[in-house]
C-alpha positions as CSV (number, residue, x, y, z in Angstrom):
1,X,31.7,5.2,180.4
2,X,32.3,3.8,183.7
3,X,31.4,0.8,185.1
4,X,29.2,1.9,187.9
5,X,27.5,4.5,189.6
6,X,27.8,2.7,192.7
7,X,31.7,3.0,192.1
8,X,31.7,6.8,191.3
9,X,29.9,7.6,194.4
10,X,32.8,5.2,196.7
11,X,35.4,7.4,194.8
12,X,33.9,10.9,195.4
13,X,33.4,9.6,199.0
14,X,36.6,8.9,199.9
15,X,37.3,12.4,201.3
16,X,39.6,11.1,204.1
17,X,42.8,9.2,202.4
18,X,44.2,6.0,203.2
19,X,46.8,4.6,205.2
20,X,49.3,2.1,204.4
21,X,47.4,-0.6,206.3
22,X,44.0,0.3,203.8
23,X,45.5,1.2,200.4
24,X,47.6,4.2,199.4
25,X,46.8,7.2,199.0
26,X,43.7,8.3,196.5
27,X,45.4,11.2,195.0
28,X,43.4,14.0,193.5
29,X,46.0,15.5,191.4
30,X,47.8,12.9,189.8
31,X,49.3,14.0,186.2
32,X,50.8,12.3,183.3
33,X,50.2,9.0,181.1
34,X,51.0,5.0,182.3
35,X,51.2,3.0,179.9
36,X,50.3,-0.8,180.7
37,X,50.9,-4.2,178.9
38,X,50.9,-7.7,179.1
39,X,48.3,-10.6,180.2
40,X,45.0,-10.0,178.1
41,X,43.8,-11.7,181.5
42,X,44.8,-8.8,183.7
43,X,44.0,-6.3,181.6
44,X,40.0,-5.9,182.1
45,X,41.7,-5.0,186.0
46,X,44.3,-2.4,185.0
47,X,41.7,-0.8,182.6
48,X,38.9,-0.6,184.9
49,X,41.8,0.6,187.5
50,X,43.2,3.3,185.0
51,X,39.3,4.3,184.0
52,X,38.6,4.8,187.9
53,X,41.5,6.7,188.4
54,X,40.9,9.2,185.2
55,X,37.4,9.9,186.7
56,X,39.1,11.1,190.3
57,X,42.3,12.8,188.7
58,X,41.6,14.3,184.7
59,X,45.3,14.8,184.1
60,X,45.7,11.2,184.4
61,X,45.7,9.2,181.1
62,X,46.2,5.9,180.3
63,X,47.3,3.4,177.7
64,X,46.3,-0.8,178.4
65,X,46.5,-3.0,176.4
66,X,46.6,-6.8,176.7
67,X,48.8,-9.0,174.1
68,X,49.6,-11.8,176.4
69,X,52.2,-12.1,179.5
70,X,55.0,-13.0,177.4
71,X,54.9,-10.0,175.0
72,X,54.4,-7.9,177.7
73,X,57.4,-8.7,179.5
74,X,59.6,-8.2,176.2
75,X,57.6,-4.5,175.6
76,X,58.6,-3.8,179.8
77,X,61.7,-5.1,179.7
78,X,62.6,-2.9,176.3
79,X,61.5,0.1,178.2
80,X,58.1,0.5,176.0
81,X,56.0,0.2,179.1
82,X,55.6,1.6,182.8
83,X,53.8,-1.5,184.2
84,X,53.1,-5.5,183.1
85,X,50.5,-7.2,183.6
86,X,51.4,-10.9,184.2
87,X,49.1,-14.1,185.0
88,X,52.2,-15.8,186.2
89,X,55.4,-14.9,187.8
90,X,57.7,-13.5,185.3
91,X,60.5,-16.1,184.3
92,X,64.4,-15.8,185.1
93,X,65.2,-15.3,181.4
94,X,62.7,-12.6,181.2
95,X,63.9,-10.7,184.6
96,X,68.2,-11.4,182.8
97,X,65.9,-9.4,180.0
98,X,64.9,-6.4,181.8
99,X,68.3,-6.7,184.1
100,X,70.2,-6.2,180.9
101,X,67.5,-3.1,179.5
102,X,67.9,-1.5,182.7
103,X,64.3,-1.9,183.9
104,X,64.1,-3.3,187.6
105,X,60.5,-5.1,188.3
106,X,58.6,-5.2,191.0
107,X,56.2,-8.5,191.4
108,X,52.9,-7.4,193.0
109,X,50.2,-10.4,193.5
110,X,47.2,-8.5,192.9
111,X,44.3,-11.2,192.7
112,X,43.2,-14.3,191.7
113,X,41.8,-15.9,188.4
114,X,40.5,-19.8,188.5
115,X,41.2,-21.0,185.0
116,X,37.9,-21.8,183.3
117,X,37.4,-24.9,180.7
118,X,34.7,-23.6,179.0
119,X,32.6,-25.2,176.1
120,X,29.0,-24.6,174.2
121,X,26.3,-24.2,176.2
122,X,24.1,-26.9,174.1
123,X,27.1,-29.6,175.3
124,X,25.1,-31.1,177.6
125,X,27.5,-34.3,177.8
126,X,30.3,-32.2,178.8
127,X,30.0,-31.4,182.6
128,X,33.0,-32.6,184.2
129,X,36.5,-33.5,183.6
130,X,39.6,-34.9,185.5
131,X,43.4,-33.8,184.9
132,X,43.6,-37.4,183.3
133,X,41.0,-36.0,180.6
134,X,42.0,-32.9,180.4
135,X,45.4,-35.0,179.3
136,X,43.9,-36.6,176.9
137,X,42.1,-33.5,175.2
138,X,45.1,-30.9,175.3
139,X,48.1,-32.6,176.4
140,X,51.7,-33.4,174.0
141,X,50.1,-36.8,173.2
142,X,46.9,-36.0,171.6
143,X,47.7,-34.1,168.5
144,X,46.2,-37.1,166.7
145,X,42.7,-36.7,168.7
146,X,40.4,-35.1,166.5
147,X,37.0,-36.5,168.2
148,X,35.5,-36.9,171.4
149,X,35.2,-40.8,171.2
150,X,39.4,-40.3,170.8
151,X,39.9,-38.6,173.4
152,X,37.8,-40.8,175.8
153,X,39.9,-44.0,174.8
154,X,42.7,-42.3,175.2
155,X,41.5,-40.8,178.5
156,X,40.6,-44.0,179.8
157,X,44.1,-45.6,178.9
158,X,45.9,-42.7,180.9
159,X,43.4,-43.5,183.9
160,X,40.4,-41.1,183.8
161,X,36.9,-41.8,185.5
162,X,35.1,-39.3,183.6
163,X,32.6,-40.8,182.8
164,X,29.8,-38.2,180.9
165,X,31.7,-37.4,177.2
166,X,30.1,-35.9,173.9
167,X,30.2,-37.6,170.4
168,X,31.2,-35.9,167.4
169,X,34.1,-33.8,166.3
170,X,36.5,-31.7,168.6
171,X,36.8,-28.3,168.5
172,X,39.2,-26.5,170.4
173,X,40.3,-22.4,171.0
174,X,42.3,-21.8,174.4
175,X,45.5,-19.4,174.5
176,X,48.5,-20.5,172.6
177,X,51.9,-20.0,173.9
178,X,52.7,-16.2,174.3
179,X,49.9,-16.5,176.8
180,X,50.1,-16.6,180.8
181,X,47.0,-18.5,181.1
182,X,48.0,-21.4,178.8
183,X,51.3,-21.8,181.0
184,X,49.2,-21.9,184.2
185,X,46.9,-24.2,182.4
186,X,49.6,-26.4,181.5
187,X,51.6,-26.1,184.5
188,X,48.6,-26.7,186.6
189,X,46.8,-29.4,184.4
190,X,48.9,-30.8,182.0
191,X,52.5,-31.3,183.5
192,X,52.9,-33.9,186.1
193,X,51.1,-36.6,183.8
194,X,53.3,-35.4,180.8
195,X,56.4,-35.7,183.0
196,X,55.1,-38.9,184.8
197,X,54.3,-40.4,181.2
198,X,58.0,-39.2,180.1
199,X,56.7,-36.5,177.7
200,X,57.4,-33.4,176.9
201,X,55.7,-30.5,179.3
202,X,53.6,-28.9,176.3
203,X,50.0,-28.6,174.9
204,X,49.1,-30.6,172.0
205,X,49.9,-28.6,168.7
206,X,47.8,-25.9,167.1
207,X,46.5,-26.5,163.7
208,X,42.9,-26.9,162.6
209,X,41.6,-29.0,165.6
210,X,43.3,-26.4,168.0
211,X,43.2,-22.8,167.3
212,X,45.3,-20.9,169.9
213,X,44.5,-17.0,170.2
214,X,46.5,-14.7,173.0
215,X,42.6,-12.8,173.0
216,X,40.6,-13.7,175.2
217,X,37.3,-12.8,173.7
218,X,38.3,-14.8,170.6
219,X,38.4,-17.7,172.8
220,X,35.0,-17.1,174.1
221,X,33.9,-16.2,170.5
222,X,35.2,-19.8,169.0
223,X,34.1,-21.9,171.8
224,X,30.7,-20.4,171.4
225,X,30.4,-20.8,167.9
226,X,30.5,-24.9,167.7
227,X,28.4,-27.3,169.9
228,X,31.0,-29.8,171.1
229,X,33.7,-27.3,171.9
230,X,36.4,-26.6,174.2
231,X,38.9,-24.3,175.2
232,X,40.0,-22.7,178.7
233,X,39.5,-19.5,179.7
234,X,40.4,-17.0,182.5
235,X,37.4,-17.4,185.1
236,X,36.2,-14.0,184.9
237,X,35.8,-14.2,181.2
238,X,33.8,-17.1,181.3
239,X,31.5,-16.2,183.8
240,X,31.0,-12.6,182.1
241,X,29.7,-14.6,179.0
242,X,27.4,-17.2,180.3
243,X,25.0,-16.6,177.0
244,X,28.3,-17.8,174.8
245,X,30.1,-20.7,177.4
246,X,29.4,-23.0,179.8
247,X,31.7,-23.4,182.3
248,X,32.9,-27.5,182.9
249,X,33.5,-28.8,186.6
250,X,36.9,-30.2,187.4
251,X,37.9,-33.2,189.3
252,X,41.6,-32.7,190.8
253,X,41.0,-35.7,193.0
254,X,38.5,-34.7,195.3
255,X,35.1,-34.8,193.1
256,X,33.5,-32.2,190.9
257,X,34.0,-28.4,191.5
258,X,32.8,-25.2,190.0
259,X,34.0,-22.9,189.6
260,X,32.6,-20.1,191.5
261,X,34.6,-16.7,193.1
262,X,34.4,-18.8,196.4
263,X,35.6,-22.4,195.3
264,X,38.5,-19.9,193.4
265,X,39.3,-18.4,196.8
266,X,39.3,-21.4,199.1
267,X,41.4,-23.1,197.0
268,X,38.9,-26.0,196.5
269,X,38.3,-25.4,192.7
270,X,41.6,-26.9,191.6
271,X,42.8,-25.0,188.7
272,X,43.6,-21.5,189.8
273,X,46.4,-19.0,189.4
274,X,47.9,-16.1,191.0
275,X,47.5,-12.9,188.6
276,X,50.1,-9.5,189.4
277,X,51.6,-6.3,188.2
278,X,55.1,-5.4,187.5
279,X,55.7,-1.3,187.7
280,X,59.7,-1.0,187.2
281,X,60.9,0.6,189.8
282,X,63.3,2.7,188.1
283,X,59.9,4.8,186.6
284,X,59.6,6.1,190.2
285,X,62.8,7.0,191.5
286,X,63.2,11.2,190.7
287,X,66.5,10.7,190.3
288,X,66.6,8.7,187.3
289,X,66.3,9.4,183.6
290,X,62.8,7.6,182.6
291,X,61.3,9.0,185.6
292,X,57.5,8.9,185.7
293,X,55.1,10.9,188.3
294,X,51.9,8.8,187.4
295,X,53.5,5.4,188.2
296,X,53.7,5.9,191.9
297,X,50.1,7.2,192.8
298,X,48.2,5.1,190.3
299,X,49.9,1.5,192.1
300,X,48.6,3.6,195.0
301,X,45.3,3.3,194.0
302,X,45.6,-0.2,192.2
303,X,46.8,-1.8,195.8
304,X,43.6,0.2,197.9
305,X,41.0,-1.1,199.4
306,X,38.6,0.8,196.1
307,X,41.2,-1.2,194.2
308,X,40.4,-4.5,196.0
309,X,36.7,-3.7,195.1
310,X,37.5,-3.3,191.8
311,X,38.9,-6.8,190.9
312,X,36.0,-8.4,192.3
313,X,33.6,-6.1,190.9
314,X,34.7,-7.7,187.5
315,X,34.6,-11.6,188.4
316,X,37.7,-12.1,189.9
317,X,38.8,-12.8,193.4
318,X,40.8,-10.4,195.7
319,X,43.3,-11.1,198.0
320,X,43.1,-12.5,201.7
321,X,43.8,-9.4,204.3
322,X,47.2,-10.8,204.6
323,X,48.0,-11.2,201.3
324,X,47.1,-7.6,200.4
325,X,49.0,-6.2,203.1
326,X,51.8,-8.2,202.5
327,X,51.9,-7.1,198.6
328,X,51.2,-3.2,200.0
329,X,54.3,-4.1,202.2
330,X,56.2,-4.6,199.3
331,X,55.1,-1.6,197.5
332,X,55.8,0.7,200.6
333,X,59.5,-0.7,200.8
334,X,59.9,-0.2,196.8
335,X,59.1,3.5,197.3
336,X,60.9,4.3,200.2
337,X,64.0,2.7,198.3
338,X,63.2,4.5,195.0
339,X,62.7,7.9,197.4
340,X,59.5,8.1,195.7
């Protein structure tokens, strides 16, 4: 099913095809199968993408699926898949990766995610949190922190005003390590104390008080399922399940914030990340052996304005005018190189 009817009458109304300047091209013949991987983040964007694209273009299939940025990038960079999904830049030791597989990314910044911290809606005493007790919940120091009395000491001794905290037991489920949101979370929210208090950069350690799942939904499930929770979340997750979480405000110096599509976009909510595509380039160049004639016209459509609609029309936030253009620069250059 698709997501809209308001959606399927933009598509069939786009009789007059785009420009560079407004998106690529909406092709109505576009054959052949993409397959995508990566960020379970992104991937509620390439699906809804791929699903829009079927409905203009039925020789078009598509295969997304979302295990996490970092298994993506080794399926792309083994030649598995056409295009990764990423919710952060893809590392140097991945790019030696796909270097040394013969795959040649291409980083396109497609929108924008605010990273939610999410808990039970019945936590009434959770309703905002600083970075110094976010530390103190998730951070390398707190594997010994099983309850929320804990974490507030501990909170306090690393210099946290927040002052609201539940009692009782912590529960925590937030991405583990193979996932693109847990290294935004702890790049963004974790890593200057760590490195300030001479620790290691890293989240506390799974085990029974933390479960870490790649899926988001399984994050949403266990965060829901015990009243003084927590766990973090891509934004449009959390505010697509507000009968299971509650989103928690964030104080990165400047007060409490929502999060909210706008306080994501104007930068004032102060845990949010970038989120892109990687097509290899080497799927659209004729001349090359893995050559693939969907690739091309569906990042066509994933970069147009319909596109742009898209990512918003599922909770996230899409790019400033001259950020899009400037990725749809990017892409233009990539296929005129590639003779595409």
């Amino acid at each position: 099913m698709r997501t809209s009817q308001r959606l399927a009458a933009a598509v069939l109304a786009s009789a007059v095809l785009s420009t560079a300047s407004t998106g690529a091209a909406l092709a109505q013949d576009a054959e052949g199968n993409v397959f995508v991987s990566g960020s379970s983040t992104v991937e509620p964007i390439s699906f809804i993408m791929a699903e829009e694209f079927n409905y203009q273009n039925p020789n078009f299939t598509y295969t997304v699926t979302g295990p996490g940025t970092t298994s993506g990038f080794e399926q792309f960079c083994n030649r598995e898949t056409d295009i990764s999904d990423a919710s952060r830049p893809i590392k140097d030791s991945e790019a030696e990766a796909c270097a040394a597989g013969g795959v040649e990314p291409v980083e396109l910044y497609i929108g924008i995610d605010g990273l939610a911290v999410i808990t039970n809606p019945t936590n009434d005493a959770l309703r905002c949190l600083d970075f110094a007790a976010l530390y103190a919940i998730f951070g390398p120091e707190s594997d010994d922190v099983r309850t929320w009395t804990d974490a507030q000491a501990f909170a306090q001794e690393v210099g946290s005003t927040t002052e609201s905290w539940p009692e009782g037991d912590i529960s925590i489920t937030a991405p583990g390590d193979e996932s693109g949101t847990h290294d935004s979370f702890l790049e963004v929210a974790i890593e200057d104390l760590a490195e300030e208090r001479g620790q290691e950069a890293r989240l506390r350690t799974p085990g029974d008080i933390y479960v870490a799942s790649p899926n988001d939904n399984v994050i949403i499930d266990g965060t829901s399922g015990f009243p003084t929770s927590v766990g973090f979340v891509g934004y449009a997750f959390a505010v697509n399940n507000p009968d299971k979480v509650k989103m928690v405000a964030i104080d990165g110096g400047a007060g409490c914030v929502e999060p909210s599509e706008a306080t994501v976009a104007d930068g004032s909510y102060p845990i949010a990340r970038p989120l892109f595509i990687y097509p290899d380039s080497v799927r659209i160049d004729p001349g090359s052996g893995v050559y693939n004639g969907a690739v091309s016209p569906f990042v066509d459509f994933y970069l147009s304005d319909l596109g742009q609609e898209l990512v918003t029309e599922i909770g996230y936030v899409a790019l400033s005018d001259s950020d899009i253009e400037a990725t749809r620069a990017t892409w233009e250059e990539t296929k005129s190189s590639a003779g595409s």
